[in-house]
C-alpha positions as CSV (number, residue, x, y, z in Angstrom):
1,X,98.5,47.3,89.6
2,X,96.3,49.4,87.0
3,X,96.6,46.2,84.6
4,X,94.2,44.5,86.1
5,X,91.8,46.8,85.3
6,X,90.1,47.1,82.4
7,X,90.8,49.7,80.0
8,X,87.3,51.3,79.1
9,X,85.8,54.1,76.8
10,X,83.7,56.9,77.6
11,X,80.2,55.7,78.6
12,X,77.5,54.6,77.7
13,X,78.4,50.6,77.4
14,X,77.1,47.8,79.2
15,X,78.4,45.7,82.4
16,X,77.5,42.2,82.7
17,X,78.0,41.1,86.4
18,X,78.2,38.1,87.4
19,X,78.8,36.5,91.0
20,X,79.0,33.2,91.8
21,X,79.7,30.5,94.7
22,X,81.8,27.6,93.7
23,X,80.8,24.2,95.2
24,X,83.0,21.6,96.5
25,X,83.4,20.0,93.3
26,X,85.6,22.5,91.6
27,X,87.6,19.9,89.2
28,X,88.6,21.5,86.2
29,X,86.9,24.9,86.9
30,X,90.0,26.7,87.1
31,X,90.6,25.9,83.1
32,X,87.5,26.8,82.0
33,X,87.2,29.7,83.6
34,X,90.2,31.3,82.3
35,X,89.2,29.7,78.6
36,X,85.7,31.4,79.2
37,X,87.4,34.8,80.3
38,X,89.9,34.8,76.8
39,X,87.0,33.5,74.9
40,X,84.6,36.6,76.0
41,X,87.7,39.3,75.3
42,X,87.8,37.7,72.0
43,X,84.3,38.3,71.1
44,X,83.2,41.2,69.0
45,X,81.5,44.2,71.3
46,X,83.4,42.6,74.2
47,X,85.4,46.0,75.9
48,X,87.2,44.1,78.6
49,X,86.9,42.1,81.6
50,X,87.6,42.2,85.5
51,X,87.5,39.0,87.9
52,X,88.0,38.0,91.1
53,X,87.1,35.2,94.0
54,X,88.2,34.7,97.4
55,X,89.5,32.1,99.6
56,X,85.7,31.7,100.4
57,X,85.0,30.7,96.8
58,X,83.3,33.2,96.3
59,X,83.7,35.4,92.7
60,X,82.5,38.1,91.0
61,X,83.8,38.2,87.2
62,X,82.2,41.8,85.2
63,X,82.7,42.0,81.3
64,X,81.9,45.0,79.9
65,X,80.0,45.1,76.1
66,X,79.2,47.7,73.7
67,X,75.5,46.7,73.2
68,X,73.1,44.4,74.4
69,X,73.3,42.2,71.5
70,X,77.1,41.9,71.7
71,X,75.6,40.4,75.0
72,X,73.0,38.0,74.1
73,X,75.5,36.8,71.0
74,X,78.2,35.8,73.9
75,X,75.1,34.5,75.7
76,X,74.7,32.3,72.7
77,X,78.4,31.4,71.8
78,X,78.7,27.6,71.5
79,X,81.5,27.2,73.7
80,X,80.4,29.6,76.0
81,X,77.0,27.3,76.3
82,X,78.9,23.9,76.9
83,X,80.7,26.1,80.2
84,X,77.3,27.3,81.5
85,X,75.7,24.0,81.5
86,X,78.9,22.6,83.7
87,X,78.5,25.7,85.6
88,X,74.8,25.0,86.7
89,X,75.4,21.1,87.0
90,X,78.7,20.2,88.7
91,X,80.3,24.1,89.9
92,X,78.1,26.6,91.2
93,X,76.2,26.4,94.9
94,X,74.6,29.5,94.0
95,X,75.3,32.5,91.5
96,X,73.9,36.0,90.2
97,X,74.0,37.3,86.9
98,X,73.2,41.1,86.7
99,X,73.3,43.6,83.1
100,X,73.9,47.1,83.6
101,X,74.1,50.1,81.7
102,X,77.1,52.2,82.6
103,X,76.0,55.7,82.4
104,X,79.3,57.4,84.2
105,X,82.2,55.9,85.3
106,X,85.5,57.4,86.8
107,X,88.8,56.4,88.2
108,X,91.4,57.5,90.7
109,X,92.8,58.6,93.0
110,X,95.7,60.3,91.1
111,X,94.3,63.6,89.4
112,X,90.8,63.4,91.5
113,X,89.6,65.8,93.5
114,X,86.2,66.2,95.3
115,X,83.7,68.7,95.0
């Protein structure tokens, strides 16, 4: 179960969240979404990637980046641009996109304790 979550260094790096509502009109997102998610571990300053949706439609993918300009390069990426502008004209409803910097981050529960 642990594989599906990414395997990270010790802070600080970068978490670029983004949720989103698929619409009705979902024809060929599948694909591109999982192009999109190799694509963005390819990229340099990319540390790995988490994603999920629901039976809802509802998805929330985070990548994680060593910098901010690791960032706006993926941003930028050529491919990654054609996949956006599908995104906002035939996939989405609605969605969020949300940068943060990951100041501490910890895992368990094997070896945690409280206090």
């Amino acid at each position: 179960m642990t594989d599906r979550f990414a395997q990270m260094p010790k802070p600080p790096y970068y978490a670029v969240i983004f949720t989103s509502q698929l619409s009705e009109d979902d024809a060929g997102y599948a694909e591109m979404g999982e192009a999109m998610f190799d694509l963005a571990i390819a990229q340099p300053g990319c540390l790995g990637a988490e994603t999920a949706r629901d039976t809802a439609r509802f998805g929330i993918t985070v990548s994680y980046w060593d910098s901010e300009d690791s960032i706006a390069k993926w941003k930028a990426e050529a491919k990654h641009l054609v996949a956006q502008k599908q995104g906002i004209d035939r996939w989405y409803s609605h969605y969020t996109l949300r940068i943060a910097r990951v100041e501490r981050a910890y895992s368990g529960p094997e070896g945690r304790t409280l206090g």
